[in-house]
C-alpha positions, -999 to +999 in steps of 0.1 A: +419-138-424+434-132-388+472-141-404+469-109-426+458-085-396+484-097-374+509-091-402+498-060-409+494-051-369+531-059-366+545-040-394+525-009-387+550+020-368+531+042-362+519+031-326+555+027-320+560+063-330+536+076-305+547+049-275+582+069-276+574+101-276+550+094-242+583+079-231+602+111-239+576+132-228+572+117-194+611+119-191+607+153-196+579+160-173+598+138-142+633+157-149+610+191-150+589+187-117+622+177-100+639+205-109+608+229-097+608+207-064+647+211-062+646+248-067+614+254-046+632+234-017+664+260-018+642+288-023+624+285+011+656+276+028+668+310+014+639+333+023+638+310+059+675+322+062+665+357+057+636+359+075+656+346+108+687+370+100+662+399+099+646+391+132 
């Protein structure tokens, strides 16, 4: 009885399917927040620039 589950739990895909697309979408999400931090980062260093150039 417990042969045929674990047969059939190890055959079955479809947890695999969903396991790599978390994967790809925490990828996704790290590559995305870094590129907001990266671009908030020069942003400020811009308007600081301007601000001090003004005063």
């Amino acid at each position: 009885m417990l042969l045929p589950l674990l047969l059939n739990l190890w055959s079955d895909d479809q947890g695999q399917d969903i396991a790599e697309y978390a994967v790809m979408l925490a990828v996704i999400l790290v590559i995305v927040v870094g590129t907001i931090r990266m671009i908030g980062s020069n942003a400020n260093n811009v308007f600081s620039q301007a601000a001090s150039s003004i005063q």
